[in-house]
C-alpha positions in Angstrom: 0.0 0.0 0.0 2.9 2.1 0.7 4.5 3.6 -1.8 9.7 4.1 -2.8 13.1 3.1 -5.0 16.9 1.9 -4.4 19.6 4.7 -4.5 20.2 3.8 -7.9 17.4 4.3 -8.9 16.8 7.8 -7.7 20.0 9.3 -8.9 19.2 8.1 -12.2 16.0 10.0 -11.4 17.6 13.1 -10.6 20.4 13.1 -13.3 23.2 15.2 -12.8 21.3 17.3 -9.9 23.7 16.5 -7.1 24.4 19.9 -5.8 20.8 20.1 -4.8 21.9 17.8 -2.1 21.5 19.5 1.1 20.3 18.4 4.7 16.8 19.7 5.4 17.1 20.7 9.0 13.3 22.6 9.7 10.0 21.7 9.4 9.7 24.7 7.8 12.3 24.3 5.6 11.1 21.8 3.9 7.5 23.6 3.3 9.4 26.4 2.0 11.5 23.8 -0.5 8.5 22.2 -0.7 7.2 24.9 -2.2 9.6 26.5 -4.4 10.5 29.0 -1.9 14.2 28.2 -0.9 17.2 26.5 -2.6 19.2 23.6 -1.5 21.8 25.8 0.2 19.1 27.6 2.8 18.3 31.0 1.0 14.7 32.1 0.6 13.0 33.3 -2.2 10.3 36.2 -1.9 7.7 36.8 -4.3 9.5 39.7 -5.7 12.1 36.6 -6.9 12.1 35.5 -10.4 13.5 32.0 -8.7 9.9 32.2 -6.0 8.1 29.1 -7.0 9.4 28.8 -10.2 8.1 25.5 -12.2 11.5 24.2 -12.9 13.6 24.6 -9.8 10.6 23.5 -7.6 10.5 20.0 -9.4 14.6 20.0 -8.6 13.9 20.9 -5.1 11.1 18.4 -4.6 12.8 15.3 -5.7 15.6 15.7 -3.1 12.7 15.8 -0.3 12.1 12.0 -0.2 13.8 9.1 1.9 15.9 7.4 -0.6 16.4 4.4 1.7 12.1 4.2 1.5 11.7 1.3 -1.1 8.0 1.4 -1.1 8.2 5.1 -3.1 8.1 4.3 -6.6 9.8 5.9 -9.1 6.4 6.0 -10.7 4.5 7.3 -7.7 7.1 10.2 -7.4 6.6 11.5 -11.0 2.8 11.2 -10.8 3.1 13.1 -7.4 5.4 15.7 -9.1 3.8 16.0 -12.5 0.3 16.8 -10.0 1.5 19.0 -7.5 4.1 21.0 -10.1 1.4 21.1 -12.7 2.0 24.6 -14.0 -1.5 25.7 -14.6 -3.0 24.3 -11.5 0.1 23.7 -9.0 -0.7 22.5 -5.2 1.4 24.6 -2.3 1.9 23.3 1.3 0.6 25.7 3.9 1.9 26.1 7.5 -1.5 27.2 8.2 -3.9 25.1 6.1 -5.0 22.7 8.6 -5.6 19.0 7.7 -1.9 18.1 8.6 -0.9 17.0 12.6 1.7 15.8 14.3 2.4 12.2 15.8 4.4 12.5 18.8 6.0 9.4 20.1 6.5 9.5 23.9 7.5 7.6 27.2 5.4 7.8 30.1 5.9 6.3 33.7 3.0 4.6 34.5 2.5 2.1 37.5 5.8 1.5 38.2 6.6 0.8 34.2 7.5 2.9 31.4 5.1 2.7 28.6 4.9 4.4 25.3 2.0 7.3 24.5 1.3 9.0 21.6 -0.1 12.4 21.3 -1.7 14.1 18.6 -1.0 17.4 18.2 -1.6 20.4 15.5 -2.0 23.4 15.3 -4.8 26.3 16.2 -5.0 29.5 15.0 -5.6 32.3 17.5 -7.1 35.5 16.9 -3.1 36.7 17.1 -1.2 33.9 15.7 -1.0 30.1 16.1 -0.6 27.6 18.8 0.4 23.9 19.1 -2.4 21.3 20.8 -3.0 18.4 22.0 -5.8 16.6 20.5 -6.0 13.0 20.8 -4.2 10.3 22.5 -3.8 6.8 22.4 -2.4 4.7 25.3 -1.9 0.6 24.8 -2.5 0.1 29.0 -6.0 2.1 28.5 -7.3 -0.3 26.0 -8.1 -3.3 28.3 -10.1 -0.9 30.0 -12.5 -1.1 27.1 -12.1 -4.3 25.5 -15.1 -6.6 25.6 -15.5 -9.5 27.1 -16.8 -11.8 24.1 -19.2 -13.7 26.9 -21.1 -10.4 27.5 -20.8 -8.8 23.9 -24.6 -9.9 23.3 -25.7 -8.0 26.5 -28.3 -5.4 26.3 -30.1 -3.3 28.6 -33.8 -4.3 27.9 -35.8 -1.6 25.5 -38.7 -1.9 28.0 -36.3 -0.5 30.9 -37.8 3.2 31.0 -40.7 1.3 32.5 -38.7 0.4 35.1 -36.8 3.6 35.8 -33.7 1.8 34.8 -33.2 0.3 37.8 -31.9 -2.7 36.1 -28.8 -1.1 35.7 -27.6 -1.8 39.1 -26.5 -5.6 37.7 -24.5 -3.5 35.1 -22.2 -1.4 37.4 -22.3 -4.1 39.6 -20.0 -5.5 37.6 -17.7 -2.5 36.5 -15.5 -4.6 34.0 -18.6 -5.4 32.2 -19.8 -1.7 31.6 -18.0 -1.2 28.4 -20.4 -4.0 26.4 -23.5 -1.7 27.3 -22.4 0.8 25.9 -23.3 2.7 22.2 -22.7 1.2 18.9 -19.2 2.4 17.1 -18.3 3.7 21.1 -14.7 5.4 21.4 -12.7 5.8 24.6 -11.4 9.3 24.8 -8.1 8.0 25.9 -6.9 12.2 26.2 -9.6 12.5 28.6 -8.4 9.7 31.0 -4.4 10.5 29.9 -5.2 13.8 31.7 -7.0 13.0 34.5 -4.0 10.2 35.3 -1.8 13.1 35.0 -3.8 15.2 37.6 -3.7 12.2 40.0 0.2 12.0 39.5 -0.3 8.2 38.4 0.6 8.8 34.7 4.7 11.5 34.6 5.9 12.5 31.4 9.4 11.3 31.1 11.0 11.7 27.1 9.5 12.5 23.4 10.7 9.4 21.5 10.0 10.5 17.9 7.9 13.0 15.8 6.3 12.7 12.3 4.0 14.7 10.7 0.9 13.4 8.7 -0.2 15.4 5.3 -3.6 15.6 4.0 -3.7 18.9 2.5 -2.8 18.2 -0.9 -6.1 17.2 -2.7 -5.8 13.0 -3.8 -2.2 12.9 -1.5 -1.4 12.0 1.9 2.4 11.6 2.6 4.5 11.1 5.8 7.0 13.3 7.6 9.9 12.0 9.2 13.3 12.9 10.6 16.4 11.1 9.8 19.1 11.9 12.0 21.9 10.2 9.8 25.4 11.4 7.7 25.3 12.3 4.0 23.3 15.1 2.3 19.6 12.8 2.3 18.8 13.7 6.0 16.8 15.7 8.2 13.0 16.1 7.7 12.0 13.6 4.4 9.0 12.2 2.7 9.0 8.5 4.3 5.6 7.5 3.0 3.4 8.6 -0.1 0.2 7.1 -1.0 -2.0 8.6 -3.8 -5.6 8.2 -2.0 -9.4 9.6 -2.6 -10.9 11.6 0.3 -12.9 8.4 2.0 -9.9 6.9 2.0 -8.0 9.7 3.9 -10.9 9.1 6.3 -9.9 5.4 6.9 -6.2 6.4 6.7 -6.7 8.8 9.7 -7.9 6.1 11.6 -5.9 3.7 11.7 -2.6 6.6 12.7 -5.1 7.4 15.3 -5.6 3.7 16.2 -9.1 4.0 16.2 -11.2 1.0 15.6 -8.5 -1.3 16.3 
């Protein structure tokens, strides 16, 4: 499902364009090479530039902004992506501000005497006077037991007759509290960020390190592609496409919900 190529194969792709080479160190960096707005070396191009977005070196400067080691990006999937979002009558721009990108923030937590991995979900809100970062969702692997069904009581219902009875029936419900969960709404999701935070509040769930980040893109109309960081030597390093997939908008739905672990 994933899409990539072996070193050989993208510098035959990039022919003799090995000075673009050049570490993408920022986030922003790479939205602004991204976009045509900066050359391999760091300097930005304003609009007043003949060089600001222009067709040519943009589709230079995008080819250096994938994960050469990624052998799931196809040499086909790259020019399709290219040939879409460098198309010189309609062309497709990142923006910081644009919503429908987030961040995946990998995380270790102490948590009942253990450290155990969290992930947060942040992205960013705009403010009537600039922007801030927030958290969103959360996922937690401990919290799932919580909710997972026991398959004996998964045909267990609370009896469509029990307004009659001022639902006193459910006292043999929360009588057994690890039952709960089956009664309750069809398509039910824990809000694991509600429970992360209360944990936190009771000092039974301390932050301890940020493990990794990546950065999820659904902006670009019929693309979602991957962020990540890759903290290595050579010139193909720092923030780099790691996964492209070419995908209609219900399945960016689905897509979102499986980073967010939801329905799993």
């Amino acid at each position: 499902m994933f899409a990539g190529t072996c070193y050989g194969q993208v510098s035959e792709y990039l022919g003799d364009e090995k000075d673009l080479y050049a570490a993408t160190k920022q986030v922003n960096q790479f939205l602004r090479r991204f976009n045509g707005e900066e050359d391999s070396r760091g300097r930005r191009y304003f609009p007043n530039n003949k060089n600001y977005r222009n067709p040519t070196l943009r589709s230079k400067y995008i080819k250096i902004l994938f994960d050469n080691k990624q052998k799931d990006i196809t040499i086909d999937i790259k020019k399709r992506f290219l040939a879409d979002v460098n198309d010189q009558e309609f062309p497709k721009y990142i923006d910081l501000h644009g919503g429908s990108w987030f961040s995946a923030v990998s995380t270790t937590f102490s948590y009942q005497g253990k450290d155990e991995k969290l992930k947060l979900f942040l992205r960013l809100q705009e403010e009537p006077v600039g922007s801030k970062w927030v958290i969103y969702k959360a996922y937690f692997e401990p919290y799932k037991e919580y909710f997972a069904i026991d398959t004996a009581y998964k045909d267990k219902f609370i009896h469509p007759m029990s307004h009659e009875l001022d639902f006193m029936n459910l006292r043999k419900i929360f009588d057994k509290p690890e039952i709960a969960v089956a009664y309750t709404n069809e398509g039910f999701q824990p809000d694991y960020l509600s429970l992360m935070l209360y944990e936190i509040r009771q000092d039974k769930l301390k932050f301890k390190t940020v493990n990794q980040v990546k950065f999820h893109f659904f902006q670009l109309d019929k693309w979602y592609f991957e962020l990540s960081e890759f903290n290595r030597s050579g010139s193909n390093s720092g923030w780099l496409i790691s996964n492209l997939l070419n995908v209609s908008d219900h399945q960016k739905d689905q897509l979102r919900r499986f980073i967010y672990y939801e329905g799993i």
